[in-house]
C-alpha angles and dihedrals in degrees: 000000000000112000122182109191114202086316123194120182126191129188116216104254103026135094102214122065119243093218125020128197096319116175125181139133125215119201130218102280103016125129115216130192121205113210144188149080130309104287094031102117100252092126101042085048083061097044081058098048089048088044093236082118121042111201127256099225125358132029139284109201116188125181090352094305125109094226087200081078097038106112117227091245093065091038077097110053087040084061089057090077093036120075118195129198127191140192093241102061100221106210135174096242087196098054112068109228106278085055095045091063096031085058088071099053097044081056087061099043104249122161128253097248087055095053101046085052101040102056107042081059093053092047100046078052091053090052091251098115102137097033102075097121089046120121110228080241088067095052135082128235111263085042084058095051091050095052080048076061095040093054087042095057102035091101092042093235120202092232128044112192122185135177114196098337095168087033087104093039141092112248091249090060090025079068093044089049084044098051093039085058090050087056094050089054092050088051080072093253115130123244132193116186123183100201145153092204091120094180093062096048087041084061118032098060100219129146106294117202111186130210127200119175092343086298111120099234106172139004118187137169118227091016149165134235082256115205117017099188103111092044107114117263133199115235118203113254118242117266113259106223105037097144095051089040091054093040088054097052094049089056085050091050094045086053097046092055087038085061094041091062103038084061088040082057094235124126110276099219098064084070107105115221088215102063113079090178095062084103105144133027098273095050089052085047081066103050106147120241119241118262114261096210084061122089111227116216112217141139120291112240133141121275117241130265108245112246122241094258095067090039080124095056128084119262109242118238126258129277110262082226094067091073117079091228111034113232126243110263095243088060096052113096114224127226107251108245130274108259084216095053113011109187127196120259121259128251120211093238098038128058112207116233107236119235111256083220089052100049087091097052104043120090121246099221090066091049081064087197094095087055087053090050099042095245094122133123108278133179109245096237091066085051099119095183123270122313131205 
């Protein structure tokens, strides 16, 4: 039915062939998939078969004619048993559907009372019937690719050849134009389909023939689409709003540690909003004290008068925040320690766990993280209302 012998096809202009020594034979009835990627040569193996391209070197034989010697008088009367079918649908916008597909017919010379046989009968077949006085404005998509089938088969032709017929579709019509070609093969009539549509080779379950570089690969009966790697794929966008989103997220966090040790009945501000695996009361008994080599950024505000009632305890030393430049560490004096809880100084490049036993005695302004909170002791005149 459609031979290539050892066919090589070169385009004027470029170094690498388009097809290279392809050989393959299709027999009367067979449905054929051409695969591969964009380049391969599924296209220009259709241009041969419908005798627009003449090989460079080795013979197409279709219908038992080498169309190299096939003289461009007689390239007309050879189409006639050759449909064609494109992903673009080519329709006369001008002509409603039954005249789209009779066009063809009145070319080649029919009668009238063919044609008025003849398409009635191919559109019923494309699943049309209803819609002959209909303009191709006034289709859909899928409905003008099935009038493109209609035209192609109005002269039941022997071949049907189609490159990317569902390329232009929706899956759900992509499945009808699929099934309706099905139907047309099991009619007897020949049909040959380049595609990347890998689900419908994958299923159906035809002869598959594979390209790769214009070079013929595999050719297997009862295939698959093969490898799928170099299909295009659709890669999720990035989500617009991260930061807030994360900042968000932290504040909840802080919240959430802040509740587990209230409930625990510890002191919420010795949770520290850095650490996400603080998650029970004894891993917030070890919260880890910040660092007094490292300069804490809050807001400057004034510290709070003692009360009379601590009028025996020590005042706690300023934030280094509170001054506009922040002092070296080694500057800094540090507070003596308390007789009742003494705790190891702090190194700039190790933070020292706090004593579950202490936690009571030691004061939170040394600790520094309710200042960074905001849990810290305030004067009730610079109370503004709750916040969220």
């Amino acid at each position: 039915m459609i031979r290539f012998e050892n066919v090589t096809k070169r385009f004027r202009g470029t170094a690498k062939p388009a097809l290279s020594n392809v050989d393959f034979e299709v027999q009367r009835g067979e449905f054929v998939f051409l695969v591969g990627a964009s380049g391969s040569g599924k296209s220009s193996c259709l241009r041969l078969i419908l005798r627009e391209e003449t090989p460079s070197e080795g013979r197409v034989i279709v219908l038992g004619r080498d169309l190299r010697t096939l003289s461009n008088r007689k390239v007309p009367y050879f189409r006639r048993h050759v449909g064609a079918v494109f992903q673009d649908f080519r329709l006369l916008p001008t002509k409603t559907v039954f005249q789209n597909v009779a066009f063809t017919l009145q070319v080649i010379g029919s009668s009238r009372a063919f044609i008025q046989q003849a398409v009635p009968e191919v559109l019923a077949l494309a699943g049309l019937a209803g819609k002959e006085k209909r303009f191709p404005h006034e289709l859909s998509g899928g409905e003008q690719q099935r009038v493109a089938i209609a035209r192609a088969l109005a002269n039941r032709p022997q071949v049907l050849l189609a490159d990317e017929p569902t390329g232009n579709l929706d899956p759900g019509t992509s499945v009808d134009i699929m099934q309706l070609l099905a139907r047309i093969n099991a009619g007897g009539t020949t049909v040959v389909m380049a595609t990347h549509e890998a689900g419908f080779v994958d299923q159906m379950q035809r002869r598959v023939i594979e390209l790769s570089y214009g070079e013929m690969v595999r050719d297997e009966r009862h295939g698959g689409y093969g490898d799928t790697s170099g299909l295009p794929s659709l890669a999720p966008e990035p989500e617009r709003g991260a930061a807030a989103v994360a900042a968000l997220t932290a504040v909840l966090e802080v919240q959430r540690e802040a509740a587990l040790a209230a409930a625990a009945g510890l002191d919420p501000t010795v949770v520290d909003a850095d650490d996400d695996d603080m998650t029970d009361a004894a891993a917030l008994a070890a919260a880890p004290r910040a660092s007094a080599a490292e300069p804490r950024l809050v807001p400057e505000r004034p510290e709070p008068e003692p009360e009379p009632a601590d009028a025996g305890r020590p005042v706690p030393p300023a934030s280094p925040a509170s001054d506009p430049v922040a002092e070296p560490a080694e500057e800094r004096t540090a507070e003596p320690p308390r007789p009742e809880a003494p705790v190891a100084p702090a190194t700039p490049s190790h933070t020292q766990p706090i004593p579950v036993a202490d936690l009571a005695e030691i004061d939170v302004a040394e600790l520094g993280l309710a200042d960074r909170l905001g849990l810290g002791e305030t004067d009730p005149d610079d109370e503004v209302g709750p916040t969220s």
